[in-house]
Every structure is written in C-alpha cells, then in structure tokens.
N, C-alpha and C positions, 0 to 999 in steps of 0.2 A: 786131494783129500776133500770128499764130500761135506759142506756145512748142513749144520742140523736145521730141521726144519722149523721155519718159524712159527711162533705158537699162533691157532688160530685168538682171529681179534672176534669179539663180541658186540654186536650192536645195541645190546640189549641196553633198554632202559626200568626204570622202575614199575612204569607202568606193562612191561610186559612179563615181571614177575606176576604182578597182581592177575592178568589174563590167566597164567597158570592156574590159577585158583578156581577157573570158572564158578566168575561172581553169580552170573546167574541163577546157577542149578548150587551155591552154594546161599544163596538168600531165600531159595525155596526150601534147603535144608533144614536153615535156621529158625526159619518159621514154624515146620512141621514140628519142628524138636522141642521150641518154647511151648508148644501144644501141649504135647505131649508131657514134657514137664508142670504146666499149670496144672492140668487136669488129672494130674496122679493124686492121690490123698496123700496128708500128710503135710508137712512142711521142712523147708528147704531153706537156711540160712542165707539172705539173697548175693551176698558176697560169693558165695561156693556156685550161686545158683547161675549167675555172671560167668566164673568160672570155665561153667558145664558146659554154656551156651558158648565160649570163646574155645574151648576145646571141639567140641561138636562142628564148628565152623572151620575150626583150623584141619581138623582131620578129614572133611568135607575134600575144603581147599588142597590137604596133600594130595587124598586119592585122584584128583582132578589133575595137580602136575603130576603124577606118575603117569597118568593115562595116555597126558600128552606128547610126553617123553617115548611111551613105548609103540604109540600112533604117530609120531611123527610124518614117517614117509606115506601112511595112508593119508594123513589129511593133508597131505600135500595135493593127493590126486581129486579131492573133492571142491568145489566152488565154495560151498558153505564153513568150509573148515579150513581153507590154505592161507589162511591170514591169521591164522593162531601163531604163538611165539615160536615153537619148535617148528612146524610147517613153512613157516617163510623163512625161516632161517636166521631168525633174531635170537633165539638162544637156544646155544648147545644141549645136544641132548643129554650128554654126560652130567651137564649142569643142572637140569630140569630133573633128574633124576635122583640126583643127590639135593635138593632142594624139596621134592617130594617126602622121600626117606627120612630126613632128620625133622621136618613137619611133625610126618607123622609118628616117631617116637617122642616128639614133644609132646605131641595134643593128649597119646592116651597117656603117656607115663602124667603128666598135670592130672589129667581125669583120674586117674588111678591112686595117686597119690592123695591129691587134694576132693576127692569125692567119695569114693568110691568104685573096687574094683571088675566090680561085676558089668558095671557101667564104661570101664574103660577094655573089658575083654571084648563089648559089644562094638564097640570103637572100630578097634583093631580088628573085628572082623567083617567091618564094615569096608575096610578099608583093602582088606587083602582081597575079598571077594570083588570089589568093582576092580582094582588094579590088577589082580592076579588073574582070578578064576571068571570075570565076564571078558574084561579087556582080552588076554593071552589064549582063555581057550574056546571061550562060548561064539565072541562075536563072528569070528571068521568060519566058523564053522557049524551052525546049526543056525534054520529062521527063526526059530524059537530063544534067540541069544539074546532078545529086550524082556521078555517075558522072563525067563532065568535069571538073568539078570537084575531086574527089575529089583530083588529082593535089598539091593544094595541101599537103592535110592529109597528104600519102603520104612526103613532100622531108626532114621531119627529119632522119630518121637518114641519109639521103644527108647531106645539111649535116654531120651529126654526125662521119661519115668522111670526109668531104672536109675537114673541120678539122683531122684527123690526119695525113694522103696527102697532101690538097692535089689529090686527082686524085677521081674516082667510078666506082671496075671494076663489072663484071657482079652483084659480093655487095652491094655497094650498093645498087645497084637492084631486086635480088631484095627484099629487105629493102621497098623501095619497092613494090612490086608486089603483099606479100603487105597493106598498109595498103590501095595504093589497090582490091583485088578485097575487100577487107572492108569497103568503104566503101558501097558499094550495097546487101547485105542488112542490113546495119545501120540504114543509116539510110531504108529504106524499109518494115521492120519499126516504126518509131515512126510514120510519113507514113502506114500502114496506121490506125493509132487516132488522128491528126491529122489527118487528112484535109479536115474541117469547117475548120481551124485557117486552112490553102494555100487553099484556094477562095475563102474571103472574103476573103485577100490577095491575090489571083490568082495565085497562084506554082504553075506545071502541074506539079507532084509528080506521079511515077506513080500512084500511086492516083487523084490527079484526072485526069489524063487519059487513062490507058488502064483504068481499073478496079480494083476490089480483086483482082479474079481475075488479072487477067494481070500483076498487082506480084507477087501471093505465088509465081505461075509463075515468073515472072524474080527472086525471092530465092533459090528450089530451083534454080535456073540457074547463077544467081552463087554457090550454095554451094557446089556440086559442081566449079566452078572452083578458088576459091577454098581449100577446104581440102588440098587437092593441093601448091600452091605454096606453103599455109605449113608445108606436113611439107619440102617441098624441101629446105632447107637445110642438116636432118640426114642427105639423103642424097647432097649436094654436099659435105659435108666443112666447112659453116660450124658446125656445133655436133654435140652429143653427141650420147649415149642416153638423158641423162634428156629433153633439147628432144624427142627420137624419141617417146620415149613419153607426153609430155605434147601434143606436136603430133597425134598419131597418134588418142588417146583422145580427147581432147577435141575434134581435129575429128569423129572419130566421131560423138560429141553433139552438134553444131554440126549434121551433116548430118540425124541425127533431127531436132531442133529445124524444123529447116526443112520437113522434109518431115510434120511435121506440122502445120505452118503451112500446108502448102499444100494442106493436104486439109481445111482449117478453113472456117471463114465470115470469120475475121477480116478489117475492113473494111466489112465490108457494110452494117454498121450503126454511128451514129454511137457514140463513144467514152462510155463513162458519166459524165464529167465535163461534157461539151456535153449531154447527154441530161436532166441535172439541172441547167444553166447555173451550175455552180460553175467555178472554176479550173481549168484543167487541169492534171492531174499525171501524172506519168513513167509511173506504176505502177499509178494505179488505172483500172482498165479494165472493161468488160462481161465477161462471161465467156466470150462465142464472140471477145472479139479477145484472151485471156491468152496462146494461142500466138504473139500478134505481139511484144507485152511480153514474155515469155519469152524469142523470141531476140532479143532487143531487149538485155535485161541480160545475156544472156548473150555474146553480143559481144564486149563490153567485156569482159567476166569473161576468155574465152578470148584474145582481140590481150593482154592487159595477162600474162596471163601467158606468153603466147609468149614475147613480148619481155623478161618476169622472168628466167627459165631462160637464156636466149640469154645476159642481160647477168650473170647469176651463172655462165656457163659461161667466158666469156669475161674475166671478172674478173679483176686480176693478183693474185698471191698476195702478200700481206705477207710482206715476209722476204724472198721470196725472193731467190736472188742470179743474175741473168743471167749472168756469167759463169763460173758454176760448170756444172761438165758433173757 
C-alpha cells in the first residue's frame, strides 16, 4: 500500500509575501493615484481618503501576485526575474494565487463599500485587465502587449479621482493618457538591453520581434507624442507655471534622450551582464546600449516628477479657511 504524498513544505517568509506585491511598480501606483486624488475638485473626508489610497495600493499589490503566480515558470527563464518568490521556488503558486485573489476582493469590495462604487468598478478592472487580459493573453502573443497593456498601469490616478467625484471627466483621463503614452518608451528602452532576457521566455518584446532598430524608431515616435500631452495640462488649466516649466524642460530632455537613442546601436548587442553571464541589472550595461539605460532612468525621474509638481500644485493649504473670501 502506497503512502500519500507528503505535503510540499514552503520556504517562504514574510518578506516574500511582500515581494508579491511588487513594491516598486506599486509606490509608483500610489503616487500617481494621490495625484490624481488631490487634484480632483471637490473634497474628500481624509479618513475615506486614507482609505482610497490603502485600497488603491492593496489592489496594486494583488494584481502584482496574480501575475507572479501565473508567470512563474517564465520568470524563472529570465536573469532579471528568477529571484522573485514564485520563480525561485519560495512560494507556491497555488498560494500566490489565492493570496492575490482574496487581496483583491478586499481592496475593491473596502473601495466600494467605504468610498464609492464607481471607483472601486475601476479597481477591479484594473486589476483583471493587468492579471487576466495583459498578463494571459497580450503579453505572449503581440509586440504591442506593453503598449495595450499599458492601460492597466495608466487607471490610478483616474481611480484616485473617481474616489473624490465618484465620476472620471476629460482631466482625469488626460492624467491617464500622459502614464499610458509613457509607458512604451520606457519600457522598451529596458527590453532594448533585455532582450536576451524575452527570447528565452518567449515573450515577442519589440526588440524581439521587430529589431533594435525599429524599437529605438518607435521610442523617438512615442516621444514626440508623448511629451506634448504631458505639458498639456499646464496649458489646459489643470496646473501652474512651475508643472509648465518643469513639463516643458524636462520633456525637452526626454526628447534629446531619445533621439539620441535612436541614432545609437543600442540593442544590437547583447546587454553586459548576459555577455559576462552574471545577473542582470538595471544599470549596468555595454556602452553602446547606455543611451537605452539613460532613458530608461530617466523616465522614471521625469513621470515621478510631473506628477510631484502637479500634486504640490494642487495641495490644499493648511490653515487655510474655505470660506473666507
């Protein structure tokens, strides 16, 4: 008589629940969405407002383990990802996936409940969309699956003011639009020195499928869109002169950046970390792909502080008294 099998044992510790949550890309949520919330008219009880922001995080955080749960065995095959919890083998996927799941009926049913529900339908589809419809069917199969996708990562700060409104006007979405047109030379500037990484997962990243050349052409594409729409909103009346001039400058740089990526090589050869079969990292690169890394951190540098200026413009004043004229 055969004995049953022993139940697998778990390595896992607390901090690689928290890994599930990819803190990263969920502190760039949280930010976008306080945005977004400040700068909605109106006022917001700051207890609920708390709330919005802990929700908004938490549903972040879910869609982030679902993804890893259902990527597992890809990001096992990639340098830059096989040290995540489900990829090394520190926790179940079964676990990771049910740790996702009940997240994310916490986060919107609280939003839903304790805010309102328009704001937590937006949640929820923020959340099926990156787990379901980027993760399951975009990424593996079209190069255009960061770009589609994109839309997932773009929802906070809509969320952020739909928590205050209850509704999502034209500024909202603007707001949305300047994340998701910043989402393609960003993240195809890193897919330019990871390239190696997508292949052997088979995930058709532009670079893998149409070339280094014609990603760095369509990042100098998507720049020139892009920096346009995120000066917009200082000339729509959503922010100042300092967003003007900080939008203004710094896309300026943003647009050299790119068009000096696109007169580069980067790409062409693989990344200095694959080339030495060490780890991959963020930063260290060959020297003909440092224009991809360049505007790769520079990105981040420039969205993070749009949206600083925007959310210090829009700040309310301590003290102040609203019904003093």
């Amino acid at each position: 008589m055969t004995q049953p099998a022993a139940p697998d044992l778990t390595t896992a510790q607390p901090g690689d629940y928290f890994q599930l949550l990819k803190p990263r890309v969920m502190s760039l949520v949280v930010f976008t969405a306080i945005t977004g919330l400040v700068a909605a008219p109106g006022d917001i009880n700051p207890f609920l407002a708390a709330i919005a922001v802990l929700c908004i995080a938490v549903g972040a955080g879910a869609a982030g383990a679902l993804n890893m749960a259902l990527e597992g065995e890809t990001d096992a095959l990639m340098r830059r990802t096989r040290g995540r919890p489900v990829a090394a083998g520190r926790v179940n996927k079964n676990d990771a996936m049910t740790y996702g799941v009940v997240l994310s009926l916490f986060s919107v049913m609280l939003l839903g409940m304790a805010v309102n529900w328009f704001a937590a339908g937006l949640l929820a589809l923020t959340i099926v969309y990156y787990a379901g419809f980027y993760t399951l069917l975009l990424k593996r199969r079209t190069p255009q699956n960061i770009v589609i996708g994109g839309a997932a990562g773009a929802l906070p700060p809509v969320i952020g003011w739909a928590a205050v409104t209850g509704d999502a006007p034209w500024q909202a979405w603007l707001l949305f639009l300047i994340i998701f047109l910043w989402t393609p030379p960003h993240s195809w500037a890193l897919a330019l020195y990871s390239a190696g990484d997508y292949a052997r997962a088979g995930i058709p990243m532009m670079p893998v499928a149409r070339g280094a050349k014609s990603t760095r052409l369509q990042i100098l594409i998507y720049s020139l869109i892009f920096v346009p729409v995120a000066i917009a909103p200082a000339l729509l009346g959503m922010a100042g002169l300092a967003y003007l001039i900080v939008s203004v400058l710094g896309g300026l740089f943003f647009i050299a950046l790119a068009v000096r990526l696109w007169r580069s090589r980067a790409g062409d050869q693989p990344d200095k970390a694959e080339a030495v079969g060490r780890e991959a990292a963020l930063y260290d690169v060959r020297a003909e792909a440092k224009p991809a890394r360049n505007l790769f951190a520079y990105s981040i540098l420039y969205l993070m502080a749009l949206f600083a200026v925007l959310l210090v413009e829009n700040a309310p004043v301590i003290g102040a008294c609203p019904s003093c004229s």
